[in-house]
C-alpha positions as CSV (number, residue, x, y, z in Angstrom):
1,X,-12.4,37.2,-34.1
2,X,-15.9,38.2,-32.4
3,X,-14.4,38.1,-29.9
4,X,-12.6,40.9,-30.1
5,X,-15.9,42.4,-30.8
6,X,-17.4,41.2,-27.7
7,X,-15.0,42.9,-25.5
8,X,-14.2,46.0,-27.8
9,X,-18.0,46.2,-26.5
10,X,-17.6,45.9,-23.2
11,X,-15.0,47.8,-22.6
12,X,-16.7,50.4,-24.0
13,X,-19.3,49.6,-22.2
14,X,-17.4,50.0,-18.9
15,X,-15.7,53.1,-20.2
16,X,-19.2,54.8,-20.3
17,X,-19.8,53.9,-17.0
18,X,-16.8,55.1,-15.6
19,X,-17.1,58.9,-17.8
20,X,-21.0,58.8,-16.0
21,X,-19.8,58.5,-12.7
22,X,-17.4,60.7,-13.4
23,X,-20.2,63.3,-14.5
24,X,-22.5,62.2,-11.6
25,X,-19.6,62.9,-8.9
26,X,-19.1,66.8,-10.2
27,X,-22.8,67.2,-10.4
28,X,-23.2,66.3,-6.7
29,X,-20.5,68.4,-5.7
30,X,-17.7,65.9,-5.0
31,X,-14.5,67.9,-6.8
32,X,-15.9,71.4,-5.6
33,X,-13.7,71.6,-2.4
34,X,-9.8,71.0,-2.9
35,X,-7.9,72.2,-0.6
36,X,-9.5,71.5,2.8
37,X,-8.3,67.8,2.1
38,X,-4.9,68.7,1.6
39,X,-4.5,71.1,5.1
40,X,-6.8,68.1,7.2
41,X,-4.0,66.1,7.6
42,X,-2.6,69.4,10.0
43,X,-5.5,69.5,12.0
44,X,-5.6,67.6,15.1
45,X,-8.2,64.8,15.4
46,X,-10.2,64.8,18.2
47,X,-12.1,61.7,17.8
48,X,-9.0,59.9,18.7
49,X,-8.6,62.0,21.9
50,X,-11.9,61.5,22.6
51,X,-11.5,57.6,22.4
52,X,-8.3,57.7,24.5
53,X,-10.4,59.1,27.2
54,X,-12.9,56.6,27.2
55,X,-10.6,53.9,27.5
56,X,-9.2,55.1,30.4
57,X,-12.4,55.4,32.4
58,X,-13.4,51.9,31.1
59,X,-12.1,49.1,33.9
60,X,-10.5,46.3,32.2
61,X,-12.2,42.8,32.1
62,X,-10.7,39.9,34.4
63,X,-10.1,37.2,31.6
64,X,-10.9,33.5,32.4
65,X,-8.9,30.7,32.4
């Protein structure tokens, strides 16, 4: 049975944490921008373009046998 006490406890415990984090995350501003997430995915990286490039100006390595 204290067992059941013991992780009654912790789980509470852990629960707290959670609801603090929670809080600490709208405090700093996390949650405050919602829809620029949702429209990124239309947007056209250009990190990836920008890699692509690269590769091609890099010469390949001869591999050794």
């Amino acid at each position: 049975m204290s067992i059941i006490f013991f992780l009654i406890g912790c789980s509470v415990l852990i629960a707290l944490f959670f609801l603090g984090a929670f809080f600490w995350a709208n405090r700093t501003g996390q949650h405050e921008d919602t829809y620029t997430p949702s429209i990124r995915v239309l947007f056209e990286d250009e990190t990836i373009i920008e890699d692509r490039e690269e590769e091609k100006d890099v010469p390949k390595r001869e591999e050794k046998n």
